[in-house]
N, C-alpha and C positions, 0 to 999 in steps of 0.2 A: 397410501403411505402417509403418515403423521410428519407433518412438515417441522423441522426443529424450528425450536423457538431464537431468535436472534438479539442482540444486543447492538444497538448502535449510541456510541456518543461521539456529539458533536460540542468542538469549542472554537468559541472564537475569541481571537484573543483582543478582539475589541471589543469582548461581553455584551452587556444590552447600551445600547445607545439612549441616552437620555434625551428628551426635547427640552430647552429652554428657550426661554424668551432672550437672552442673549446671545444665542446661539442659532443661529437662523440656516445654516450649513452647517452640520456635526460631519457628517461623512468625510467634508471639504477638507476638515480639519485634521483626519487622523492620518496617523507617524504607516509609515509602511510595514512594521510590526503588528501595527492593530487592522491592518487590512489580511492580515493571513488568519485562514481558516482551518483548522484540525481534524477532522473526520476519522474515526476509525469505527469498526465494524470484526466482530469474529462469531466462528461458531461457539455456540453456549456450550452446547457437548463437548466443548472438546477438553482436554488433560494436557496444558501444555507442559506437567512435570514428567509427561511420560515422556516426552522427546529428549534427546541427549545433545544431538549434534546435527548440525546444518550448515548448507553448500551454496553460496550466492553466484549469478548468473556472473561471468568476467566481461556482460557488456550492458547498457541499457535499449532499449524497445522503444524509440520513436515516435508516435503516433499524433495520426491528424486527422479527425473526423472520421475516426473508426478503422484507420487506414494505418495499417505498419508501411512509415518512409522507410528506415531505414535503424541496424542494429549499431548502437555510439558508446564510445568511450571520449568522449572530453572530461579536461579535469575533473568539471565538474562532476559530471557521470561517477569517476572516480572517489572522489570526495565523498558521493551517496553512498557507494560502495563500501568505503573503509569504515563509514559513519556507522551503516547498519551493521557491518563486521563487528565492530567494537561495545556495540550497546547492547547484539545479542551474547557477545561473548562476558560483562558486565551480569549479565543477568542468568550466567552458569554455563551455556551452550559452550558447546567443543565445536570451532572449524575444523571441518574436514574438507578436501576436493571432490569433487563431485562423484568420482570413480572409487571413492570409500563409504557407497551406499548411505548415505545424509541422511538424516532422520526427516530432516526438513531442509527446503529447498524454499532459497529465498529469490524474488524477481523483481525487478527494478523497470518502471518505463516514465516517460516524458511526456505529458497530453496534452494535447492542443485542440480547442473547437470541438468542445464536448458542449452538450445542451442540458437543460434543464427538466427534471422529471421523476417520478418516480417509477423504476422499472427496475424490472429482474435481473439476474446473473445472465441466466439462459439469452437475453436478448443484449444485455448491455458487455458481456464478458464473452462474449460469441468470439470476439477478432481475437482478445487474449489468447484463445485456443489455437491460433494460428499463426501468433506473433511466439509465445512461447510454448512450441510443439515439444510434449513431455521428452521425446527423442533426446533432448538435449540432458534429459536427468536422467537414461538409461530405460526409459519407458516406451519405445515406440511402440502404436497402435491408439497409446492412450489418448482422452482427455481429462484437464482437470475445470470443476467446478466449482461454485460458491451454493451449498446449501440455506441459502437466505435471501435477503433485497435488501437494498437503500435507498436513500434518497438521493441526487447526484446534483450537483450545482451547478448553476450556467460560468465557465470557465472561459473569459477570452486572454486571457494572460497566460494559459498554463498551468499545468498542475504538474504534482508530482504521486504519482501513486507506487505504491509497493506491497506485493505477495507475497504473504508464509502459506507456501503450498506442504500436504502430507506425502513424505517418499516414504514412510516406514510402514502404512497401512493400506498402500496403493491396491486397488480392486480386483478380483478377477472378471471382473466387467468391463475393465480398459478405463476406468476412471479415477482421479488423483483430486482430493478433495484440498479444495480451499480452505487453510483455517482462520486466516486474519487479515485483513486491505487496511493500509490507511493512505488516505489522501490528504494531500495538502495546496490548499492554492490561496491567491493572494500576490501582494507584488512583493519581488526581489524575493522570490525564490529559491530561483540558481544564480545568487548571488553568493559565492562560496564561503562567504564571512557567517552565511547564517545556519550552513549547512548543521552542523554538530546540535545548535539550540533548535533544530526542525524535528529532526529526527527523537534528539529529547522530547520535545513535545508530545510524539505520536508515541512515545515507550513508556512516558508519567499515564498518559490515558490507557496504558493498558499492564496494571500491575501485573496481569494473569499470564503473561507471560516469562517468564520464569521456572526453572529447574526441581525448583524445591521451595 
């Protein structure tokens, strides 16, 4: 099978670091804005003006070393929630509830004590298929995947990652493809002042999603 081709851009928003002779610690020195990092990642094939409308999960996915703690709603969780509401809906998307068959189905989780590497969906997204069992979107039996790789960042602060999984082309093979991840990590976070300018972040890096 011809493996699709992938797109990944990474930014940071402390761009390249320059060495001076005045500057003997640059790291030491930068603002907790310039310590967050941007990652997104989608299928190349994919049409996201075919999609219409999409249904976000009403809680976030926990996770610690590949391990779902526990499914959360803290403000802040909330805040992700309304953020991504708002920015797909900016960019044409119709909410709908989940039980009004979504085109696309959005998911939200919390990461803690991820490692560093370059590895697959199949090994690195294994837990997601258990943390977010398609059940929840009307799919039981299924699972869904990421048809690509990336690169993954040693994270000891936390991240924040978020899926646009496909409800409208789901398989009859029992599989629900991934179309777009982005993660974010760095400090203050889930610091809820910064929520709105994060999720902008990760929407500027991917114009291609949009309606029309």
């Amino acid at each position: 099978m011809k493996r699709n081709l992938f797109l990944t851009t990474i930014t940071a928003m402390a761009g390249m670091v320059l060495m001076s002779g005045c500057t003997k610690e640059p790291l030491e020195n930068m603002t907790e804005a310039e310590t967050r990092i941007y990652i997104t990642n989608h299928d190349s094939t994919a049409n996201f003006a075919a999609f219409k409308t999409f249904s976000i999960a009403d809680s976030v996915a926990v996770v610690r070393n590949g391990q779902l703690l526990k499914k959360d709603l803290q403000d802040i969780d909330a805040r992700f929630i309304q953020g991504m509401k708002d920015f797909m809906q900016q960019r044409g998307y119709v909410l709908v509830s989940k039980d009004q068959n979504p085109d696309l189905g959005i998911n939200i989780s919390r990461v803690y004590n991820t490692y560093t590497g370059v590895i697959s969906y199949p090994s690195y997204w294994g837990y997601y298929i258990s943390i977010w069992d398609p059940y929840y979107w009307g799919y039981p039996g299924y699972v869904y995947y990421f048809p690509y790789a990336f690169d993954v960042y040693k994270i000891r602060e936390g991240a924040l990652s978020v899926d646009i999984i496909d409800l409208k082309d789901a398989k009859d093979d029992k599989k629900i493809k991934g179309l777009w991840n982005g993660l974010i990590r760095g400090e203050g976070i889930f610091n809820s002042g910064n929520v709105n300018s994060q999720i902008k972040a990760l929407f500027d890096q991917s114009p291609y999603i949009k309606t029309n």
